[in-house]
C-alpha positions in Angstrom: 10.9 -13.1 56.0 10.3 -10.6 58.4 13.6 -9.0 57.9 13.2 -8.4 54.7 9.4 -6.5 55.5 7.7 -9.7 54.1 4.7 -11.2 55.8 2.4 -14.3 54.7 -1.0 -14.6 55.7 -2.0 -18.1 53.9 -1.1 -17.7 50.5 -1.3 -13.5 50.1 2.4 -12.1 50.2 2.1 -8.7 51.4 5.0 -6.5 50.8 5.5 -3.7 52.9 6.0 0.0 51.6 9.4 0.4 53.3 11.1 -2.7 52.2 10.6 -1.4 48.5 11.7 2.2 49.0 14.8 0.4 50.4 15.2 -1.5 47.4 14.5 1.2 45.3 17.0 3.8 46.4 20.0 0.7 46.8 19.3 0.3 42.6 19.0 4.5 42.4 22.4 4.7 44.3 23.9 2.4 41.6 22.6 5.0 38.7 22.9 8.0 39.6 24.1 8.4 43.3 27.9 8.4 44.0 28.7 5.0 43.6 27.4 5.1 39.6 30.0 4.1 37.6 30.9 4.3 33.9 29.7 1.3 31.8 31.7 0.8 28.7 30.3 1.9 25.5 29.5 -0.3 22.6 30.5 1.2 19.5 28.3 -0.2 16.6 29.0 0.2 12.8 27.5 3.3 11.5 25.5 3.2 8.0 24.9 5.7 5.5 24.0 9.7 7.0 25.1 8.3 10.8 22.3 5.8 10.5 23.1 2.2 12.4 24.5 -0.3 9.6 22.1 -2.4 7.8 22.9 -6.5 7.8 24.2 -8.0 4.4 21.7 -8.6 1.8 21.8 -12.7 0.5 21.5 -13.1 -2.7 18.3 -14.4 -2.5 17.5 -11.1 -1.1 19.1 -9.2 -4.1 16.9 -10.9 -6.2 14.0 -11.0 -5.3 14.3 -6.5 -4.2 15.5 -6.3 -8.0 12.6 -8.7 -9.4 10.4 -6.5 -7.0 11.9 -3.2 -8.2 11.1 -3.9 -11.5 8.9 -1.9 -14.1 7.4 -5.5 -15.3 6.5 -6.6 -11.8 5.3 -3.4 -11.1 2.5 -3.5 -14.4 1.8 -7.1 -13.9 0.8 -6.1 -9.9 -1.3 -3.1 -11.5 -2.7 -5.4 -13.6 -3.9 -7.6 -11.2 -4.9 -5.1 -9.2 -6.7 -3.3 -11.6 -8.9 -6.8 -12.5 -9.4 -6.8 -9.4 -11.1 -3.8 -8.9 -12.4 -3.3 -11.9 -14.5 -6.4 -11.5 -15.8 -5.7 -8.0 -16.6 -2.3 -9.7 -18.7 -3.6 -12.7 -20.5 -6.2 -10.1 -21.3 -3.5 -7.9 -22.6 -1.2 -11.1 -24.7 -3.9 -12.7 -26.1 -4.1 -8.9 -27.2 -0.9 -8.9 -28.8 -0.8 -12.5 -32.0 -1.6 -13.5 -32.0 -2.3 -16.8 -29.8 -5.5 -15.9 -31.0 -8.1 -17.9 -33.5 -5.9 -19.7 -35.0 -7.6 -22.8 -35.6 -4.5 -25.4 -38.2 -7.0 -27.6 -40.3 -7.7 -24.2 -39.9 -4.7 -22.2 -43.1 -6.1 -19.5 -40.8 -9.1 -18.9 -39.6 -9.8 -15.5 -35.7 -11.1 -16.4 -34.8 -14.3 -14.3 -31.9 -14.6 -12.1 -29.7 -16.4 -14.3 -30.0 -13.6 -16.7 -30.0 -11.0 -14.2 -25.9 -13.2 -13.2 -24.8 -13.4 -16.7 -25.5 -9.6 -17.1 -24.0 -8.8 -14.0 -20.8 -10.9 -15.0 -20.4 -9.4 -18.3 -20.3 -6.0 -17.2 -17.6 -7.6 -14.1 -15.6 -8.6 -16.3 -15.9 -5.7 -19.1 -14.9 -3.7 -16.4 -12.1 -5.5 -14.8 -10.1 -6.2 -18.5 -10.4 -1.8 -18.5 -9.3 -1.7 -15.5 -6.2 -3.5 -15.8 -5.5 -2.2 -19.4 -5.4 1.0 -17.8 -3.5 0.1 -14.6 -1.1 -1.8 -16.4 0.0 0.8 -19.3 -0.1 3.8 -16.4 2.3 1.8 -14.3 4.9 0.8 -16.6 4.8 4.3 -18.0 5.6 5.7 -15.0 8.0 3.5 -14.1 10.0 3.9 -17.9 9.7 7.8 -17.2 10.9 7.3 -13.3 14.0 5.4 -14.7 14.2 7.6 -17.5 14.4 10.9 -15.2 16.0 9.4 -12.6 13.5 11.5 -10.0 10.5 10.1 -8.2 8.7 13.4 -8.3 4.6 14.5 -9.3 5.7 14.8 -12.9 6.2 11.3 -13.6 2.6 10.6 -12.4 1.6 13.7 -14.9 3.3 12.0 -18.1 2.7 8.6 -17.6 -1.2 10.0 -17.1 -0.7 11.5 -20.1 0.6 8.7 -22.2 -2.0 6.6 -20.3 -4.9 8.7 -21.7 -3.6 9.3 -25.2 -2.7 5.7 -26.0 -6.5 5.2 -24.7 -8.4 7.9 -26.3 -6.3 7.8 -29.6 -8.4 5.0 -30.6 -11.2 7.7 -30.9 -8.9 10.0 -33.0 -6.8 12.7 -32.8 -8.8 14.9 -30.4 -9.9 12.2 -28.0 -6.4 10.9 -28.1 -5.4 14.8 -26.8 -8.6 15.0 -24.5 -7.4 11.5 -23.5 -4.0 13.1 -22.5 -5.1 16.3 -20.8 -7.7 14.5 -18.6 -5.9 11.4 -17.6 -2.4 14.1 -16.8 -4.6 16.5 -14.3 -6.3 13.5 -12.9 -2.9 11.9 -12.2 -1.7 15.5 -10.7 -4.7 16.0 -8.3 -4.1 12.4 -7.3 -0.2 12.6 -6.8 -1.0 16.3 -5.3 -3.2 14.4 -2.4 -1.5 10.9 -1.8 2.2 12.7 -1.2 
């Protein structure tokens, strides 16, 4: 132990400042000091632009990136999303109301709690089947118009907006329908223009 610049004092080791300089510069030698020597280079498969190669995709894989990939999956997930948040939404605006549960025939009576939840779910879920309407027709437009063009640019967010507010607002008529489209396009812009 002492050779090595290693002393024990009960159970402490205590290493000594020159045993790991020694050390040190014995490994340095071996790296960059004249006894470095070439170590053989292992040459891997290159992937697409120089990149290192990718591993084989199963099958399984395949599947489930095309099932993933697709414009169906992609409005069923903005679907669900959109319920999602559209009921958290409508929860969180009946909340804030007051005329939740508001009788118009007694206007001095206090509503109960009961009606005050059945109010508040209404409205939840109003807002959540809107909100997935929406999310589901704007997502599988875009996607149609992304396959379509064959780009994934900020003008397939601005006609899939477009189509996403006309289809909506048509129901209205004519002008709401091109209200619909002009609003729901420069909303989708400003969006696009800010998440990319």
């Amino acid at each position: 132990m002492a050779a090595s610049g290693a002393t024990t004092a009960g159970d402490e080791v205590q290493v000594s400042s020159e045993s790991v300089q020694l050390q040190y510069s014995v490994i340095l030698e071996h790296l960059v000091g004249e006894r470095r020597r070439e170590r053989p280079c292992v040459e891997l498969p290159k992937g697409p632009l120089g990149a290192m190669a990718a591993p084989q995709k199963s099958k399984e894989e395949k599947l489930v990136e095309r099932v993933m990939e697709s414009c169906g999956f992609k409005a069923a997930l903005a679907c669900v999303g959109g319920f999602v948040l559209g009921g958290a939404f409508g929860v969180f605006t009946a909340g804030i109301d007051t005329n939740v549960g508001f009788d118009p025939k007694d206007p001095y009576r206090t509503p109960t709690a009961k009606e005050v939840l059945k109010d508040m779910g209404q409205r939840g879920m109003s807002y959540a089947k809107n909100f997935a309407i929406v999310g589901a027709i704007f997502s599988c437009t875009e996607c149609l118009v992304e396959s379509y063009r064959g780009k994934s640019d900020w003008k397939n967010s601005v006609i899939s907006g477009c189509i996403t507010g006309g289809a909506i607002g048509f129901r209205a008529g004519l002008k709401a329908g091109a209200l619909g489209c002009g609003g729901f396009a420069a909303f989708s812009a400003v969006i696009d223009y800010y998440l990319r």
